[in-house]
ZALO-337920 format. One record per residue (C-alpha): residue in one letter; x, y, z. Coordinates in Angstrom, 2 decimals, m for minus. Layout:
# residues N
+-----+---------+---------+---------+
! res !       u !       v !       w !
+-----+---------+---------+---------+
!   a !       X !       Y !       Z !
...
+-----+---------+---------+---------+
This chain:
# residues 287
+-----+---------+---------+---------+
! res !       u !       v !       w !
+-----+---------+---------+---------+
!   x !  m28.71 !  m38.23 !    5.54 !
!   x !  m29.35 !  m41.42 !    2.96 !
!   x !  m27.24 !  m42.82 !    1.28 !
!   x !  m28.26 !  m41.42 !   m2.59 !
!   x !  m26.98 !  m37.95 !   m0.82 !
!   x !  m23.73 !  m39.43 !    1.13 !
!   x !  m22.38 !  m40.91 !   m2.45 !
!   x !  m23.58 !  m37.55 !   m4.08 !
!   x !  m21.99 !  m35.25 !   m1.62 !
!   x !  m18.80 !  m37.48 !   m1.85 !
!   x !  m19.16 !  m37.28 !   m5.77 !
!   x !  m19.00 !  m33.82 !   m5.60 !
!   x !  m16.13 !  m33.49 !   m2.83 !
!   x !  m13.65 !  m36.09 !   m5.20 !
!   x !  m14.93 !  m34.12 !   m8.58 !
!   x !  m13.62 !  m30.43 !   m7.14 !
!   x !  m10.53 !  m32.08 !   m5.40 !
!   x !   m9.74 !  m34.05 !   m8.62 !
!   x !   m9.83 !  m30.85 !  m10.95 !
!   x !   m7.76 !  m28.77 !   m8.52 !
!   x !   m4.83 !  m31.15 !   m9.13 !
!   x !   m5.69 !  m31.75 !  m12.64 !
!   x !   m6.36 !  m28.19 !  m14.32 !
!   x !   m2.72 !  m26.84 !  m12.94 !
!   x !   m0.96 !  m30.32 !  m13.66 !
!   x !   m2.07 !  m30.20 !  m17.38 !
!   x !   m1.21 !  m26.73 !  m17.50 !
!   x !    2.56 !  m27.37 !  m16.22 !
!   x !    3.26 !  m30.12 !  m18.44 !
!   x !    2.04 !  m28.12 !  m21.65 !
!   x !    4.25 !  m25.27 !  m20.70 !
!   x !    6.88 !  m26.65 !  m18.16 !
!   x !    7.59 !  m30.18 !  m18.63 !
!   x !    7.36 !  m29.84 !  m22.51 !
!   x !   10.34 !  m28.31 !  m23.94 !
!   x !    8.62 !  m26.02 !  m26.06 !
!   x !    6.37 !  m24.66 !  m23.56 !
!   x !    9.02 !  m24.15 !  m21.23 !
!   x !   10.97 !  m22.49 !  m23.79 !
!   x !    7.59 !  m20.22 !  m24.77 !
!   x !    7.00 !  m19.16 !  m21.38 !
!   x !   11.21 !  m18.55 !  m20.46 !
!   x !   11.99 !  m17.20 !  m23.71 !
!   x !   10.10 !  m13.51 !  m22.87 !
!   x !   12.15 !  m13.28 !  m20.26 !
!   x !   15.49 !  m13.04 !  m22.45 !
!   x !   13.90 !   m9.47 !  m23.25 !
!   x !   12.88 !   m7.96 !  m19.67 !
!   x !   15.39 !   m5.15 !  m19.21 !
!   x !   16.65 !   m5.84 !  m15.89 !
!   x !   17.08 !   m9.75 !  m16.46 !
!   x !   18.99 !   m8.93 !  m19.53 !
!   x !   21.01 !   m6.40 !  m17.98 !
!   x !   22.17 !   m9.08 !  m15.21 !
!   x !   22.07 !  m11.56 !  m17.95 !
!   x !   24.58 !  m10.17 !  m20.01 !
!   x !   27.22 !   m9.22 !  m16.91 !
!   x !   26.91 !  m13.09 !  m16.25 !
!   x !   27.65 !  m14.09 !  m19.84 !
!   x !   30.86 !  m11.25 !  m19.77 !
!   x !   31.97 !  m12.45 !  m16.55 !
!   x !   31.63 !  m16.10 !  m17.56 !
!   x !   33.39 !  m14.89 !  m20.45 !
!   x !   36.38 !  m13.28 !  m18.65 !
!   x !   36.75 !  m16.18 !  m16.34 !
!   x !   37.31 !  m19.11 !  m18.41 !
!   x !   39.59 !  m17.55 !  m21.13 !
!   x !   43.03 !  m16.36 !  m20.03 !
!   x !   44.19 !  m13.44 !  m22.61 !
!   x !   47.61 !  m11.75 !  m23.29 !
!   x !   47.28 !   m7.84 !  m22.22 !
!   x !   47.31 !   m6.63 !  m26.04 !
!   x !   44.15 !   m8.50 !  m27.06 !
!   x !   42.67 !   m7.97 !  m23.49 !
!   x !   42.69 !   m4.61 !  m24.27 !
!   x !   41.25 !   m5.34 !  m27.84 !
!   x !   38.68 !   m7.44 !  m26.29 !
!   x !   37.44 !   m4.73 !  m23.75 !
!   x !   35.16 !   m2.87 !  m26.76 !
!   x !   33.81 !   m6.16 !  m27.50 !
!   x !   32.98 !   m6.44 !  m24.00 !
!   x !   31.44 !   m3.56 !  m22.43 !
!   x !   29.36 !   m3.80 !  m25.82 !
!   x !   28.13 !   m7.07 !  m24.61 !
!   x !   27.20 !   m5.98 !  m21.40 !
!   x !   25.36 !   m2.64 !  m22.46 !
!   x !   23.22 !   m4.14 !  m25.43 !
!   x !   23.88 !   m7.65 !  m26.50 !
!   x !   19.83 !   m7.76 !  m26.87 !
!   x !   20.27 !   m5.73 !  m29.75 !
!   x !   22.94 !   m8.52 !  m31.40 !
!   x !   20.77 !  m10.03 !  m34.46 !
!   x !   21.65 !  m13.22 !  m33.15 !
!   x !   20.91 !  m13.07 !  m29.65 !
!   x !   17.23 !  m14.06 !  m29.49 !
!   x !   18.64 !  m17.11 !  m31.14 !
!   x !   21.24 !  m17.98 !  m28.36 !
!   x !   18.80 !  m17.16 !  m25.47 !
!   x !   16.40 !  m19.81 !  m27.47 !
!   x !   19.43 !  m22.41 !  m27.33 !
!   x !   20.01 !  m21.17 !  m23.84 !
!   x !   16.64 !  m22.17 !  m22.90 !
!   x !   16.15 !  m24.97 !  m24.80 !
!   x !   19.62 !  m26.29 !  m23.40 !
!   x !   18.51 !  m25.44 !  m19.39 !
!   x !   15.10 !  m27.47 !  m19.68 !
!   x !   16.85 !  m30.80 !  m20.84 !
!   x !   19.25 !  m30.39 !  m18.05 !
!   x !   16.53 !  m29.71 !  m15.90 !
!   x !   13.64 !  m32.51 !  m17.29 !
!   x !   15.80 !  m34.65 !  m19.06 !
!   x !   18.13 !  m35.23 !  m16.52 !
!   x !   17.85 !  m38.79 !  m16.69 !
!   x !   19.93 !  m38.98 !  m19.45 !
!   x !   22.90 !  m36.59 !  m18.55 !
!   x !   25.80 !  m38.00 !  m17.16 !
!   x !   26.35 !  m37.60 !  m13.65 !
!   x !   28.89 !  m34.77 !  m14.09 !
!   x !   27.10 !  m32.71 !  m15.87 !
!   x !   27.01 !  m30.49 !  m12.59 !
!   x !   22.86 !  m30.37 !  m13.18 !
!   x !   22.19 !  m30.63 !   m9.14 !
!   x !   19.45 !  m28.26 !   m8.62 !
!   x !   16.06 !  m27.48 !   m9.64 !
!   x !   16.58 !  m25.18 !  m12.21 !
!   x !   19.86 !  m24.63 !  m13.62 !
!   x !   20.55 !  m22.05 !  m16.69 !
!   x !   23.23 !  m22.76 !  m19.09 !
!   x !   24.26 !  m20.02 !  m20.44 !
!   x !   27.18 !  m21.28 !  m23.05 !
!   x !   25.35 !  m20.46 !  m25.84 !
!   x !   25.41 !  m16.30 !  m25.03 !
!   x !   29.34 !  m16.87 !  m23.71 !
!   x !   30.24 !  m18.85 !  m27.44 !
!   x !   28.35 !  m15.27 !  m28.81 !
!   x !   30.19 !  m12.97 !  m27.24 !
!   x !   33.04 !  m15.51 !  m28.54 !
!   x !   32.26 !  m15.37 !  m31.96 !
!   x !   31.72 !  m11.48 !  m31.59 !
!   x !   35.31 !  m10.97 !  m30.29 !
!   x !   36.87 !  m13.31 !  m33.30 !
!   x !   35.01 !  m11.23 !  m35.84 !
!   x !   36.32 !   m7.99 !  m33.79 !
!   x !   39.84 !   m8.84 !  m32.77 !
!   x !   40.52 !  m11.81 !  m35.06 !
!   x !   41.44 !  m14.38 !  m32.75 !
!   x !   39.09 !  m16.98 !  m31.47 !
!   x !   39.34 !  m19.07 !  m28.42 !
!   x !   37.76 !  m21.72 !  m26.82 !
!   x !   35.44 !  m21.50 !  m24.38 !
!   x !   33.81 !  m24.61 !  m22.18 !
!   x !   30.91 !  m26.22 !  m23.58 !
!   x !   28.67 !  m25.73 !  m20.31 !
!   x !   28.56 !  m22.39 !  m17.90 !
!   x !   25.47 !  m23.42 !  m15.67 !
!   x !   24.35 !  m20.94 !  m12.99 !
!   x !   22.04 !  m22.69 !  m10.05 !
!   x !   19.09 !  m21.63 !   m9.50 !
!   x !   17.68 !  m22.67 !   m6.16 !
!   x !   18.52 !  m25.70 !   m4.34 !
!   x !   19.91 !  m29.19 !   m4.59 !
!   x !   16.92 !  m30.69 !   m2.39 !
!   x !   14.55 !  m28.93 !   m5.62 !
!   x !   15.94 !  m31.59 !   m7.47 !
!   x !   13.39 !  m34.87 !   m6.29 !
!   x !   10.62 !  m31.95 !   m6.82 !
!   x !   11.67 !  m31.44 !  m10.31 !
!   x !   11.39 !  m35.06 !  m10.94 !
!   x !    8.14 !  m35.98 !   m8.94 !
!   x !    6.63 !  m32.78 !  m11.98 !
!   x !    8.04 !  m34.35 !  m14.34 !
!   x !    6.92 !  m37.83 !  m13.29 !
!   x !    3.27 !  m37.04 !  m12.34 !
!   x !    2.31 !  m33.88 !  m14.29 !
!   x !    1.75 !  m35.70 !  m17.56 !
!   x !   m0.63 !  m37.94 !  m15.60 !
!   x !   m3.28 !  m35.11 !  m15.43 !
!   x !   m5.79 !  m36.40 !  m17.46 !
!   x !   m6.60 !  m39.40 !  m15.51 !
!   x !   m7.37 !  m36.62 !  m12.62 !
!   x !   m9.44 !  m35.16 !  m14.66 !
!   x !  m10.94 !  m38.44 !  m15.80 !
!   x !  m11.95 !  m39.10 !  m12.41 !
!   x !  m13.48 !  m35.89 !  m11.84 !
!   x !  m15.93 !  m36.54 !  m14.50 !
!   x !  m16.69 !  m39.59 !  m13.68 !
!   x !  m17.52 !  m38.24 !  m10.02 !
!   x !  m19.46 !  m35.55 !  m11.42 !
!   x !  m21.82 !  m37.59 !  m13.59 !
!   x !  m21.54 !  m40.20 !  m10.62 !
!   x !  m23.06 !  m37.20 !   m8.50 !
!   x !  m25.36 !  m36.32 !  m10.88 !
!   x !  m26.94 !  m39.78 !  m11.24 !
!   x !  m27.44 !  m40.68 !   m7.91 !
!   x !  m28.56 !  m37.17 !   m6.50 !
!   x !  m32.17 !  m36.36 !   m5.58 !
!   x !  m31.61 !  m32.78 !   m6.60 !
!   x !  m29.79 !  m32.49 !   m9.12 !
!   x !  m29.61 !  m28.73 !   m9.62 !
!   x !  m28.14 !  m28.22 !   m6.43 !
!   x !  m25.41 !  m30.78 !   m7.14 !
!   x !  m25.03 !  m28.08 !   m9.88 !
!   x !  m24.59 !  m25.41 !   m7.90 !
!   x !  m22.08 !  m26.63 !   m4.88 !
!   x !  m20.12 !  m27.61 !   m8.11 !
!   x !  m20.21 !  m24.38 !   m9.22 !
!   x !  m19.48 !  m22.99 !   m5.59 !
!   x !  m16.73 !  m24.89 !   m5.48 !
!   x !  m15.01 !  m24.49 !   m8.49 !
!   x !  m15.30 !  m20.55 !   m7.83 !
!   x !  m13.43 !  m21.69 !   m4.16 !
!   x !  m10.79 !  m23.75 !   m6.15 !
!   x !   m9.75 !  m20.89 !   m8.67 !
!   x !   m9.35 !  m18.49 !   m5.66 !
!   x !   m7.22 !  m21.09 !   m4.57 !
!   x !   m4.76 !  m21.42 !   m7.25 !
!   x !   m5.18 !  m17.58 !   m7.57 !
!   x !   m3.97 !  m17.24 !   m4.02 !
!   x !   m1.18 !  m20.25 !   m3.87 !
!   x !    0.45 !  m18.05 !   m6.70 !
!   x !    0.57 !  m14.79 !   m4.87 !
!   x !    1.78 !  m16.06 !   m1.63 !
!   x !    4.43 !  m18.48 !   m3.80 !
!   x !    5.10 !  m15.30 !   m5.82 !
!   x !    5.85 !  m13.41 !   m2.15 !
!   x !    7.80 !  m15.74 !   m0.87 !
!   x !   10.15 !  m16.12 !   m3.64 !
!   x !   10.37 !  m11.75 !   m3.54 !
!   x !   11.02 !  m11.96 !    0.23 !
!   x !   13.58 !  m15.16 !   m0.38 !
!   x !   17.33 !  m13.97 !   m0.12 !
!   x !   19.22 !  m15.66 !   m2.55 !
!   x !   23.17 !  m16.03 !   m3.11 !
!   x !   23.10 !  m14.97 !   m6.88 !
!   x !   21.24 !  m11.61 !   m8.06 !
!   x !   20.43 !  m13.90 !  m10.83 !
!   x !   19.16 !  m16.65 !  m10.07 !
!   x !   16.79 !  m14.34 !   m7.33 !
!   x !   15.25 !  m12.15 !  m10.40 !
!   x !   15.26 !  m15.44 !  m12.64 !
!   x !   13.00 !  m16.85 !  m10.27 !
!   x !   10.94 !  m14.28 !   m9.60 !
!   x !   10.91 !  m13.39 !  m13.43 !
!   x !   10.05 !  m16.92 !  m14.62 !
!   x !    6.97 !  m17.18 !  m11.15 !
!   x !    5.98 !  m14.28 !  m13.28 !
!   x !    5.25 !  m15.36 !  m16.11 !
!   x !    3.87 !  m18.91 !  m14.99 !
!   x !    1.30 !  m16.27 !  m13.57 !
!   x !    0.41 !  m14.64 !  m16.59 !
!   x !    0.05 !  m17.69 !  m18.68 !
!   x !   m2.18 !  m19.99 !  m15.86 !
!   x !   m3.71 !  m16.38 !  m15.12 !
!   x !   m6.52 !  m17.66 !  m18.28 !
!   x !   m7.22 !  m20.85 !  m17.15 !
!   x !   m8.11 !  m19.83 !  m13.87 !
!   x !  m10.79 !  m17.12 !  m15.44 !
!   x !  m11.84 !  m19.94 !  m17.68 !
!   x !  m12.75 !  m21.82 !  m14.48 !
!   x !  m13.76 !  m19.43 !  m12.80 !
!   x !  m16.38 !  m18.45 !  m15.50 !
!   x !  m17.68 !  m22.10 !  m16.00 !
!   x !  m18.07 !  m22.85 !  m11.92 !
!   x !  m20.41 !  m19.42 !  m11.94 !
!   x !  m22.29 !  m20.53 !  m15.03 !
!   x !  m22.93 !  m23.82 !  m13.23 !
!   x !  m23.62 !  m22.32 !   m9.79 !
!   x !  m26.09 !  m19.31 !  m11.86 !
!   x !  m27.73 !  m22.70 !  m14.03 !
!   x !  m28.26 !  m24.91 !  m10.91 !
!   x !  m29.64 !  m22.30 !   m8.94 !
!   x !  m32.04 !  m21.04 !  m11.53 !
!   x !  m33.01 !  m25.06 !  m12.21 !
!   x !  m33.93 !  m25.04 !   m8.02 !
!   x !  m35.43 !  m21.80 !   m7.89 !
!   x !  m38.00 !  m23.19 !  m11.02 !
!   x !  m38.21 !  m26.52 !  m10.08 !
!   x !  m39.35 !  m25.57 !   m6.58 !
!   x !  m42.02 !  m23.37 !   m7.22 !
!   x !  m43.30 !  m25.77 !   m9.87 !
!   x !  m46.15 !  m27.76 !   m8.39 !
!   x !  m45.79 !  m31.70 !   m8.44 !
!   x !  m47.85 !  m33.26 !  m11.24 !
!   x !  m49.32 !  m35.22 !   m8.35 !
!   x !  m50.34 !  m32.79 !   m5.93 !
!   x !  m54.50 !  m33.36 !   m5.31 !
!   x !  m56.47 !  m30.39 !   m5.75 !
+-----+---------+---------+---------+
């Protein structure tokens, strides 16, 4: 082997291992790290039936728990209630406390470095659900006439304190992705340049960018397994995850067809290029 196809081969190795860190890292800090990508990728999840369902008997219970009513308005309260916990989807201002709901769970989650230690934010991802409890506050004042208070915070853990550092290191490193992806073009062209064949530098890209997307295709699935086959103390934090792993699916689903596609087209283009370049004779070839 010389050394024009050592540095080429290595080009090629650092370009594929460089975009397999940087095509998922720039997709979680568009729609994770960044509030409102986290909040457009949660936020369909405030209208899954079964989430909701579990949802609302969370935001009731919370409800029930942290206000102590005299047994006249309790029964008063009960319509109010069992309303909430049967169809408080259908409120007209639900969607807008599930936003604030989400919106308030990613800065306790990302922003962390500003909340004050107790804040009770200790785990990965924590839900705050005090903006659906304060509705179904404001719904029994309007129904019953008398309003209490209810705590500014109701957070519901989701996962683990140890998920905590991991939350941080995404936070920390996923905005970073374009200087992966920096040096995966620069190891590309570097391959390019130095290469003696330079279509089928072209085409072990494209091999390998078709082996990298069934990578990230198959991390998901088993991820996506093992968080189905985790047992988990709350039913809701076990279908939140498995909800949320859902969606994170769906929307890097794209950008793994999108690589996908442009790997073939370079394996197809550098393949073609050998096929043509080989059977053309060399302009010095004696007759």
């Amino acid at each position: 082997m010389t050394l024009r196809t050592f540095v080429s081969a290595l080009g090629v190795i650092l370009a594929l291992l460089l975009t397999a860190v940087a095509v998922p890292a720039a997709w979680v800090d568009q729609n994770i790290v960044q509030e409102d990508g986290f909040t457009r990728i949660a936020g369909g999840l405030g209208s899954d039936p079964d989430f909701q369902a579990r949802l609302a008997d969370a935001a009731v219970g919370s409800f029930e728990s942290s206000v102590n009513l005299p047994g006249p308005i309790k029964s008063l309260a009960a319509g109010v209630l069992e309303q909430a916990a049967s169809g408080m989807q259908s409120w007209s201002d639900y969607p807008q406390a599930w936003e604030e709901t989400v919106r308030n769970s990613h800065k306790l989650n990302f922003g962390a470095a500003g909340q004050p230690e107790e804040s009770g934010a200790s785990t990965a991802l924590v839900l705050d659900i005090a903006p659906l409890v304060r509705l179904i506050r404001d719904h029994f004042a309007e129904a019953t006439r008398v309003r209490v208070d209810v705590p500014s915070e109701r957070l519901i853990s989701l996962g683990e304190p140890s998920h905590r550092q991991l939350v941080e290191r995404v936070a920390t490193f996923a905005p970073l992705w374009w200087v992966a992806a920096l040096g995966a073009f620069v190891s590309a062209l570097l391959a390019l340049f130095v290469a003696r064949r330079r279509p089928v530098v072209l085409a072990f890209l494209g091999l390998g960018g078709l082996a990298v997307a069934g990578l990230w295709w198959a991390g998901l699935n088993v991820a996506a397994g093992a968080v189905g086959n985790r047992s988990n103390g709350s039913e809701l934090a076990g279908l939140f995850a498995g909800k949320f792993l859902s969606a994170v699916q769906s929307g890097f689903g794209p950008w793994t067809t999108v690589t996908a596609l442009v790997s073939a087209a370079l394996l197809v283009i550098g393949f073609v290029v050998w096929i043509i370049s080989a059977r053309r004779p060399s302009p010095y070839a004696r007759g």
